[in-house]
Wavefront OBJ file of the C-alpha trace (Angstrom):
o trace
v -34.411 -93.600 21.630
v -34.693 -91.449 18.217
v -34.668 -88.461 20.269
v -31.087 -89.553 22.591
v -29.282 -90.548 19.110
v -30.285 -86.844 17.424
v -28.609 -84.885 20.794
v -25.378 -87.381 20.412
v -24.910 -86.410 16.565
v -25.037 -83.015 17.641
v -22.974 -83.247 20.431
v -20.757 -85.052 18.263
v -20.428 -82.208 15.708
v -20.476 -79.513 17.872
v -16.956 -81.120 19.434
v -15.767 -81.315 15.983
v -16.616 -78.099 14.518
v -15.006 -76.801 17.650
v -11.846 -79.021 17.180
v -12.005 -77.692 13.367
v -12.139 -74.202 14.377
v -9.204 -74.641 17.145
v -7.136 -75.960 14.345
v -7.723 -73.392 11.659
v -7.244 -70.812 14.477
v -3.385 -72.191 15.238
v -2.599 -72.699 11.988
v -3.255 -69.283 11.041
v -1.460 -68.124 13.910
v 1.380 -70.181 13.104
v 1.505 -68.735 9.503
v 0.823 -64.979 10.140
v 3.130 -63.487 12.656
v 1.994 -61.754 14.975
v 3.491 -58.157 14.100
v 1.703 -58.299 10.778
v -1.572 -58.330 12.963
v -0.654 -55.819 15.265
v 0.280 -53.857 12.633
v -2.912 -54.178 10.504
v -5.128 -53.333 13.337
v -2.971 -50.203 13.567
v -2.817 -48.872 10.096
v -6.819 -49.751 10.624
v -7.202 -47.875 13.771
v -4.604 -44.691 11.632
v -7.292 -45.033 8.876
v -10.033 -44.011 11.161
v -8.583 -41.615 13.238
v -6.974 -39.252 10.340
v -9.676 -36.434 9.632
v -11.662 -36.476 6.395
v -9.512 -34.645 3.209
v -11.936 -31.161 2.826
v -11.659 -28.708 -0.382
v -9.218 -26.401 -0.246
v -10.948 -22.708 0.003
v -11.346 -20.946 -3.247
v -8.841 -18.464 -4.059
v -8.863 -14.939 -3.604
v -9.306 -12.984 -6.915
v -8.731 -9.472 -7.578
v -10.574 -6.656 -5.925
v -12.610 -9.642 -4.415
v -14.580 -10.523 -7.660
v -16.802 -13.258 -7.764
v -15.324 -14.680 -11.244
v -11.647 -14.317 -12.602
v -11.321 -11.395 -15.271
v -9.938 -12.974 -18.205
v -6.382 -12.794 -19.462
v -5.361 -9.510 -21.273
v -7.765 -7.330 -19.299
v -8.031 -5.120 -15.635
v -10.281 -5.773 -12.983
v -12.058 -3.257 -11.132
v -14.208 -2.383 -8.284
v -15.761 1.097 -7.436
v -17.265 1.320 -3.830
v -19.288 4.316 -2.572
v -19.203 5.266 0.942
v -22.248 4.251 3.475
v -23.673 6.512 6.255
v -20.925 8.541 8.449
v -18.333 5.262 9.102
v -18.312 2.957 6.148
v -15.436 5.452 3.443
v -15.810 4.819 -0.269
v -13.163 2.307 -2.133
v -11.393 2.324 -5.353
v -10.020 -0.933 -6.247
v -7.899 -1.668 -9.641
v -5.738 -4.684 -10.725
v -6.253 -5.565 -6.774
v -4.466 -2.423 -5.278
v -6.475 -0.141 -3.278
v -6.406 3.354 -5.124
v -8.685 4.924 -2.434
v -9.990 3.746 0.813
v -9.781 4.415 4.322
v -6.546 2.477 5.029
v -4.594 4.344 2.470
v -5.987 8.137 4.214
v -6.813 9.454 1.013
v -10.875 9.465 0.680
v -13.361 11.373 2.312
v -16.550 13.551 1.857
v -17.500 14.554 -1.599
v -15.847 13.335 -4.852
v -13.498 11.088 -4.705
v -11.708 10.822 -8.202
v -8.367 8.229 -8.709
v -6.968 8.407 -12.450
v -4.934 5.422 -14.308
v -2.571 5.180 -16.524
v -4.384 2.677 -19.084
v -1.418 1.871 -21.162
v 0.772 0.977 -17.752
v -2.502 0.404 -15.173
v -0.456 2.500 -13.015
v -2.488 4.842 -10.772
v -1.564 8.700 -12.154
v -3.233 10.666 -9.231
v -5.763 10.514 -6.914
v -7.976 13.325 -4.855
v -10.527 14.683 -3.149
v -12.988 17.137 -3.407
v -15.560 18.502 -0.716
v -18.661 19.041 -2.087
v -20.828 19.955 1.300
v -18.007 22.437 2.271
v -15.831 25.072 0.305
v -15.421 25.623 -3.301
v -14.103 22.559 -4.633
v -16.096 22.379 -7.915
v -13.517 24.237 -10.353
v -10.540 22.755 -8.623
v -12.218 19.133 -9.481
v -13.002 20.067 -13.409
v -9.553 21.464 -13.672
v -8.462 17.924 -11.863
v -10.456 15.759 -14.678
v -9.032 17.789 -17.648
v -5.667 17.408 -17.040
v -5.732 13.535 -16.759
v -3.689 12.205 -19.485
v -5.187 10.950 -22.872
v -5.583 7.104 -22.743
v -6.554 7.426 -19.014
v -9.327 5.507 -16.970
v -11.130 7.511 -14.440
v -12.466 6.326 -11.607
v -14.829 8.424 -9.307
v -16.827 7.603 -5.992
v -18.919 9.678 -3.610
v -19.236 9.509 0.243
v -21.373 11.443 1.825
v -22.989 14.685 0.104
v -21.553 15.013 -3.391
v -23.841 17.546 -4.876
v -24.315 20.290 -3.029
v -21.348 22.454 -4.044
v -21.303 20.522 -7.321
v -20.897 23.346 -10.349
v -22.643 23.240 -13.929
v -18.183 22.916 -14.699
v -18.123 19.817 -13.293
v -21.466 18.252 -13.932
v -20.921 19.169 -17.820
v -17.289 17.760 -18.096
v -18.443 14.391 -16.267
v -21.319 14.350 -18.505
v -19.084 14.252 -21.688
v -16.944 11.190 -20.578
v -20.201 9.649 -20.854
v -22.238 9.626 -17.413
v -26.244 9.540 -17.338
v -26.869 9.844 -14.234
v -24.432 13.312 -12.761
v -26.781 15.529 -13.540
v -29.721 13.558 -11.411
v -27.120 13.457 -8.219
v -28.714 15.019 -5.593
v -27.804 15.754 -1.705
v -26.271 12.701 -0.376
v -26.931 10.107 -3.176
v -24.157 7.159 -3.788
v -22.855 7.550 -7.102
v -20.105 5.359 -8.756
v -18.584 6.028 -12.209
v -15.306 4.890 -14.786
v -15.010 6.617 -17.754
v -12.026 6.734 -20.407
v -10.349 9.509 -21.896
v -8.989 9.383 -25.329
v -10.522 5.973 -26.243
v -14.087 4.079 -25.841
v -14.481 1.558 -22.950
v -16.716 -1.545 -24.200
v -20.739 -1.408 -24.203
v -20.828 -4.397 -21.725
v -19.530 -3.076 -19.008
v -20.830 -1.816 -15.750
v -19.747 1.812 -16.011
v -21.996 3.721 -13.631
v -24.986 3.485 -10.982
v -26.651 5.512 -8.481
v -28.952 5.482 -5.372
v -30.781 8.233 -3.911
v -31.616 9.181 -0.312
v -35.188 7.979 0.821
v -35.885 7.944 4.394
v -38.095 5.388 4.008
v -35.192 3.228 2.570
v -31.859 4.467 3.732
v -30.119 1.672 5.028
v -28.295 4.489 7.644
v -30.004 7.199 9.299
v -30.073 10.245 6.817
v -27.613 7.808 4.079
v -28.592 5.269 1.312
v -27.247 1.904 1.535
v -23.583 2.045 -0.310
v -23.702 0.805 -4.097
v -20.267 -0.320 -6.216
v -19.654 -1.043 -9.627
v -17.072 -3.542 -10.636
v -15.575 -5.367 -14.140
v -12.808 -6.219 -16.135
v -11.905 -3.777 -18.775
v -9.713 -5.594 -21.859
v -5.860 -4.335 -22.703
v -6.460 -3.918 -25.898
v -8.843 -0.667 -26.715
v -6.500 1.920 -27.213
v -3.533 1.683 -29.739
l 1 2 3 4 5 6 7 8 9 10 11 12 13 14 15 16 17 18 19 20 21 22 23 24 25 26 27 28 29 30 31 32 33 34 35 36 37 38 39 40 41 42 43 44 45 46 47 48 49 50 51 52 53 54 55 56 57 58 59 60 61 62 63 64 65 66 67 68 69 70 71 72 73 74 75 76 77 78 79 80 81 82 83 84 85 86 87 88 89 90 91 92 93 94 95 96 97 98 99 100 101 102 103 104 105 106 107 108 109 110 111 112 113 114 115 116 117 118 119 120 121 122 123 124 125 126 127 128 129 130 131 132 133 134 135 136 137 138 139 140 141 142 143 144 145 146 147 148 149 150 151 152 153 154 155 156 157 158 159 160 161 162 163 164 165 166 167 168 169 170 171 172 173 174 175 176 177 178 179 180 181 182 183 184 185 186 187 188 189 190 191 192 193 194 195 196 197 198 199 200 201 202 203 204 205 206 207 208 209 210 211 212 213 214 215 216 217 218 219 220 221 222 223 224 225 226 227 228 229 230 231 232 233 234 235 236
């Protein structure tokens, strides 16, 4: 008897939580219209479908540095060249000086010099160093560049074999170590300044020798490049 008056008191509630849950169900129907709810579930189903906000890519900065030079100074990137294909580069304030887009680099020393007043490129040439005699023509080339100038030289290829005790001893007083250990197709990169003093900190110059056992190309090093930011302010 216990047993038949339990299932009637749930049958009895299960009728009116059901009758409770029919009402509730109207009367919210009655009082949101049913646009609203159409509408919600489509701003919902919007929500989902728009694609996930990404970062924007970081910004291109001069001659493709890693880090922003700071206000008030030049950037700069020196790039030698790398087996037969890959030509040397000269990059400064994010123009190409040099390079093989511009037609105007090749085998030997490449040499671009800049106003550093303006940062106007002055000149720029090239001079064979496997073939013909190039060496005077190059020293001549350096001497004339106007005080207060930045010069910028490169190799590709061989730029030592035709290389004169001229030029090796008028690079070596703007300041490079490392000329006078060039030897047949090494990469070398330099900047130097004429008529004022560049800053300690700065990468100025590196080099990398030919070893078979390490060239990157057959008979070439790997390419090497130097780059910076040189302040406005060192020459008055």
């Amino acid at each position: 008897m216990r047993a038949g008056c339990n299932n009637f008191t749930k049958l009895v509630g299960f009728i009116l939580a059901s009758i409770c849950a029919w009402y509730l169900g109207s009367l919210l129907a009655y009082v949101i219209p049913e646009d609203s709810v159409i509408s919600t579930y489509g701003h919902l189903q919007n929500f989902a479908e728009k694609p996930k906000i990404k970062a924007p890519p970081p910004k291109r900065l001069k001659c493709n540095h890693w880090t922003p030079c700071p206000p008030g100074s030049y950037a700069y990137r020196v790039l030698s060249g790398g087996g037969k294909d890959k030509l040397a580069k000269i990059c400064f304030e994010d123009e190409l000086l040099m390079s093989e887009q511009k037609g105007n680099v090749g085998r030997g020393i490449n040499i671009a010099i800049v106003d550093y007043n303006t940062g106007n490129v002055v000149d720029t040439k090239t001079f064979d160093m496997w073939e013909g005699d190039f060496s005077g023509s190059m020293t001549g080339f350096i001497k004339n560049a106007p005080q207060k100038s930045l010069i910028l030289m490169v190799t590709h290829d061989d730029g030592s074999t035709k290389l004169k005790e001229d030029g090796k001893k008028t690079i070596s007083e703007l300041g490079s170590q490392e000329i006078r250990n060039l030897r047949f197709r090494s990469s070398w990169v330099f900047i130097a300044a004429k008529g004022f003093k560049l800053p300690e900190d700065i990468e100025k110059e590196k080099i990398n020798h030919s070893d078979k056992s390490k060239n990157r190309y057959s008979g070439w090093p790997a390419e090497i490049q130097i780059e910076g930011c040189i302040p406005k302010n060192l020459a008055g």
